[in-house]
N, C-alpha and C positions, 0 to 999 in steps of 0.2 A: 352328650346324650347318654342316657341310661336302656341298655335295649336285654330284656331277656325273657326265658321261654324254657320249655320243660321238654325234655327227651331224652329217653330212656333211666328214667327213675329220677334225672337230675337236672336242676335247674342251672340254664348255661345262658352266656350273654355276655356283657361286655359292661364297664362304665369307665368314662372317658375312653381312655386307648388302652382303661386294663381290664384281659379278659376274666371271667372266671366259672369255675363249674361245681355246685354241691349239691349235697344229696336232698331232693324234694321231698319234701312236707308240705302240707296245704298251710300250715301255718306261718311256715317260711316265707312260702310263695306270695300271699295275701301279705307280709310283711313287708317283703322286698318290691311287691308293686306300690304300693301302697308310699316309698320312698322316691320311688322314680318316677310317678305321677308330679309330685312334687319338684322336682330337678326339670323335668323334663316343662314344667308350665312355670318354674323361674322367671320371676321379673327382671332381675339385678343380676350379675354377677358375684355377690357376696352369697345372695340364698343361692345360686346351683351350685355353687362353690363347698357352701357347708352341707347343702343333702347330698352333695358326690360322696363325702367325706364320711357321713352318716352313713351312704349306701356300702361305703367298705367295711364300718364298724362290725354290721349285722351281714355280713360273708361267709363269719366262723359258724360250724354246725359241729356238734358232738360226738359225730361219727368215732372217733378214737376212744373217746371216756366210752360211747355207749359200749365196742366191743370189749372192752376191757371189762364193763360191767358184766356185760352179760356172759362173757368166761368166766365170769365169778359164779357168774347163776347158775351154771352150765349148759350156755346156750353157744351154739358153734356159728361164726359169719362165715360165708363164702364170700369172700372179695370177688370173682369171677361169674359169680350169676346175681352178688348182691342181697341174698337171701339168709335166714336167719334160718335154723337148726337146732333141738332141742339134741343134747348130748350128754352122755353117761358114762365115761371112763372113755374106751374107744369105741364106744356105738354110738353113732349119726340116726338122730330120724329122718327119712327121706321124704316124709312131708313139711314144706319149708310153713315156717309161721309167716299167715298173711300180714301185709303192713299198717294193716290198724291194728293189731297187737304190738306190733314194733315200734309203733310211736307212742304207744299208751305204755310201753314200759320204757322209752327215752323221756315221755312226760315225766311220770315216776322219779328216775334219776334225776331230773332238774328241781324237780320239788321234793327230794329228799324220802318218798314213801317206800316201804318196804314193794318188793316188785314179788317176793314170795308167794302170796295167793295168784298172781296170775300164771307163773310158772304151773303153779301146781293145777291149773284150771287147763291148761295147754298138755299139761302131762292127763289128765282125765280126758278129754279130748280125744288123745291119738288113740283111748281104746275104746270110742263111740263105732260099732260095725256096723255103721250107716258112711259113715266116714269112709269106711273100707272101703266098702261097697261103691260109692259115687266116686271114688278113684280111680276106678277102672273104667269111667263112662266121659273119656276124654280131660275136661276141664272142669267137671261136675263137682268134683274132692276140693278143688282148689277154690269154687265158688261157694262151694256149702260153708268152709271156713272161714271164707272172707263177709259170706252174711252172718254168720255165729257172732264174728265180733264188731261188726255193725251194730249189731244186736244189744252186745253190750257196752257199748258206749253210747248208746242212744241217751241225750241229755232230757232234761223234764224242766221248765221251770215253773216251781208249786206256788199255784196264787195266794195263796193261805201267806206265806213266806213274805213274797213279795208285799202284800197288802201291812204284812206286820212292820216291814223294813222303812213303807212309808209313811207308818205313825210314829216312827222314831226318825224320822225325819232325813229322812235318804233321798237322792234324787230315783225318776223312774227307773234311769241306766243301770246305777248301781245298783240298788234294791230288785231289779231283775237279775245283774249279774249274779249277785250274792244268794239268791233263790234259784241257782242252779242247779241241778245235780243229777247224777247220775241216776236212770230209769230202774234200773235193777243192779245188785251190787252184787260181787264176791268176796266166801267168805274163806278164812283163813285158810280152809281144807282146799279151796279152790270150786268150792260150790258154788253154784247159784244161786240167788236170794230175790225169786222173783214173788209172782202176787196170783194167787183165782180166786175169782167171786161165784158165788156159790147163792141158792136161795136156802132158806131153815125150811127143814120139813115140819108142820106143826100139828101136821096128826099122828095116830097111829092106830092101831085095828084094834077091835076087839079080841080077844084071846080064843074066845068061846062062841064066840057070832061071826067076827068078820067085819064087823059094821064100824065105819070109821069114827073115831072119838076123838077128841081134843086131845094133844099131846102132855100140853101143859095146864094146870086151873089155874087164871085168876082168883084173888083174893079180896075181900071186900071189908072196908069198918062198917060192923053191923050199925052203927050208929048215924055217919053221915055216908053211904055210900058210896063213897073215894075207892079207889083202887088200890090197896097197900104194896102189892106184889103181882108181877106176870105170871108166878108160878115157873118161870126158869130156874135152871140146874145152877146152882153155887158155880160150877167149874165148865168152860165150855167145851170140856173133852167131852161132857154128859152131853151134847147136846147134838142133834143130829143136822146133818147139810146134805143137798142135791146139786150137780152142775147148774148154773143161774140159764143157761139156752137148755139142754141137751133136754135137762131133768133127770126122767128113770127112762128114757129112748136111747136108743143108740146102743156099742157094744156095752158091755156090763165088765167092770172091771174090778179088779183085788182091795180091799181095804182091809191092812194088815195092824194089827197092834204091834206094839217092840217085842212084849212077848211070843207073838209067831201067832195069834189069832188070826183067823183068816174069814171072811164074807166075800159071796162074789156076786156081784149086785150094782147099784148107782149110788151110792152113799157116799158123803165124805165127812170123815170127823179131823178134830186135832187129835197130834199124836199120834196119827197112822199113815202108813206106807200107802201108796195109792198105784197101780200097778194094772197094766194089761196083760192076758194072758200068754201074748205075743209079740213079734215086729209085724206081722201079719195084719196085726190089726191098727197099724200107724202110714198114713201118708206120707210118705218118708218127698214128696215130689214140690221141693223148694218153692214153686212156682204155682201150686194150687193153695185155695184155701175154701174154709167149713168142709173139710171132709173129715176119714177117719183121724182117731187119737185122743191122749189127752192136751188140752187147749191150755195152755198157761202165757205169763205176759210180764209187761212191766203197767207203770202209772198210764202212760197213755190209752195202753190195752184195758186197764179195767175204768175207768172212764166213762167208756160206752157200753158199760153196762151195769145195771143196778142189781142190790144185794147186797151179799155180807161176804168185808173183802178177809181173804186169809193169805198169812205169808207163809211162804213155801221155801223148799232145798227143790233143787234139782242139779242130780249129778251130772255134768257134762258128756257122758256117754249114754245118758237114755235121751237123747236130743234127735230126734229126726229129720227132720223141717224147720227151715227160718222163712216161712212164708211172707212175713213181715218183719224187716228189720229197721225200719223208720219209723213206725208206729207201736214197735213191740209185740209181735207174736210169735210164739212158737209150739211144734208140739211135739209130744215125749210119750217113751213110755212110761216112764214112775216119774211120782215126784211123794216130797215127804211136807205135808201141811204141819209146822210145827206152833201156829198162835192164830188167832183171829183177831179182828179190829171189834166182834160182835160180843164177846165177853173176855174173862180173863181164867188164864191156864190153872189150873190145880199143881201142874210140875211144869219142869224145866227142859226144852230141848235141847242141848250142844248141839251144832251143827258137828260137830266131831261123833256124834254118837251114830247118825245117819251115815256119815262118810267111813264108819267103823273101821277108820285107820288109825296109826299109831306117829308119832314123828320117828321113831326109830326104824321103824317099815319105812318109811315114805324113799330112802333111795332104793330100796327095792322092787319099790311097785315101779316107778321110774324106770328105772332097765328095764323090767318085766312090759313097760306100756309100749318102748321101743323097738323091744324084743317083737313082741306081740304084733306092732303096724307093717314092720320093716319084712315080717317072714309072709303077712298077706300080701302085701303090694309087689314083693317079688313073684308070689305065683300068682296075680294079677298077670303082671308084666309077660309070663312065659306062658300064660294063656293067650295072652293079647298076641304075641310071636308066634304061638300054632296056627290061633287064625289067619294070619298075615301068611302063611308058609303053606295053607288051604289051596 
């Protein structure tokens, strides 16, 4: 018989008379039952025989390649709590990486992809002071992280994809699997590449009255009456947006150009920064939703709602809230709209231009991110020992 079960991070058990114990993964896990289902409802002697055999195959786990890797990255294992550590020469962050980032970069290593944007998403990360913050309210720091990358690894699978996969002649399995992917991505800087839908605002006021007028004019062939043109802006930075729920209600927030223009209002354009005045004005409380902030998402999130979708940066440390990390929500202080699906850009965004870092900076911000987490959470910590000493 094949008998085994999960405790304390590891799946332990036994097949035949040999025991054994490795490190759990759900994918593991669903692997190795999924073996012993079979061994174990054996007809013959010959099948329990070969799924015993099979069941030993799939025993080995990467646990060694992956620390090896991730020394490479500079990420530090603790054997004795199990936990993964982001490190910089001799400094340890002492908030450990939850373990759907640790499997999404042992995914990584098996599939050969650079693990670099996620490092760098996890180094953006420890200097979110919301982060800080929910660290000193017991287990709060530890859940906020483990929703964050719930969050992003939330899969999508796009029916567009799928329906193409089966006019080329796929089965449903397949052409679902292969119409996988991930809800929102990271980008090289270690950004976020999520999604907000927005409505177009299509008036605008008079200058000298006030009195609301069309923003744009239609066009017409004097001859048959068609419509030649909407009258829209060639480039859709000309073009102006409001939140698709809020509108112009709610708080009023920064819409900044690159050049440092600044409006403080309900607007969103491409090409601008988009910005609350404060943390004050963000529901920073994991477990509420529609309150303060700005609302941004992945494919599921915008979904359920209509408008005009625009993709967005958001750096990892204006992240407040993962209200939803099954369905894709979350909300921030800034984020940077750099394209819409509603027209096409006149220029070009880098995500590198937003993230206004450099790769020869990058191990310095690095220190500096651990420097930064490690000297709060210790006077966290000696706050937390006054009170206790009360």
């Amino acid at each position: 018989m094949i008998h085994l079960n999960v405790m304390g991070g590891k799946i332990v058990g036994s097949y035949g008379e040999t025991p054994f114990s490795i490190k759990y993964t759900k994918d593991k896990y669903d692997e190795l039952v999924t073996i012993a289902d079979k061994a174990n409802n054996a007809e013959t002697v010959e099948d329990y025989q070969f799924q015993l055999k099979e069941f030993g195959t799939h025993l080995t786990d990467n646990t060694e390649a992956l620390e090896e890797y991730m020394s490479d990255l500079g990420v530090y294992y603790n054997s004795k709590t199990g936990q993964y550590f982001l490190k910089v020469k001799d400094i340890i962050s002492k908030i450990p990486m939850p373990d759907s980032l640790v499997q999404r970069l042992a995914e990584s290593l098996d599939k050969g992809i650079s693990c670099e944007p996620l490092i760098k998403f996890w180094t953006r990360w420890l200097r979110n002071p919301i982060l800080h913050s929910k660290s000193s309210q017991w287990e709060m720091g530890t859940v906020f992280s483990t929703r964050m990358f719930e969050f992003m690894n939330m899969e999508y699978v796009h029916p567009k994809l799928v329906q193409q996969f089966l006019d080329e002649g796929y089965s449903g399995e397949i052409a679902t699997e292969r119409a996988r992917m991930y809800q929102v991505k990271i980008t090289q800087e270690g950004l976020i590449n999520g999604y907000k839908v927005s409505r177009e605002v299509l008036h605008s006021y008079d200058s000298e009255t006030g009195e609301v007028v069309d923003r744009y004019k239609r066009t017409f062939n004097i001859n048959t009456g068609e419509i030649e043109s909407e009258g829209l802006p060639e480039h859709v930075e000309d073009r102006l947006f409001e939140p698709a729920i809020m509108g112009s209600g709610g708080d009023a927030f920064y819409c900044e150009s690159l050049s440092g223009d600044s409006t403080l209002g309900h607007h969103i354009k491409v090409g601008h920064v988009h910005r609350l005045p404060d943390w004050g004005m963000v529901n920073t409380d994991d477990f509420a939703s529609c309150v303060r902030g700005l609302h941004v998402g992945g494919l599921n999130y915008i979904n359920c709602y209509s408008g005009e979708i625009h993709n967005i940066f958001i750096d990892p440390m204006y992240v407040g809230a993962v209200p939803n990390s099954i369905d894709g929500a979350i909300r921030c202080k800034e984020y940077f709209v750099h394209s819409s699906l509603a027209g096409v850009n006149g220029s070009i965004y880098h995500s590198s231009k937003y993230a206004a870092k450099t790769d020869d900076a990058w191990e310095v911000e690095r220190e500096e991110a651990i420097k930064e987490s490690n000297e709060i959470i210790k006077s966290i910590e000696e706050t937390n020992d006054l009170l206790k000493a009360l």
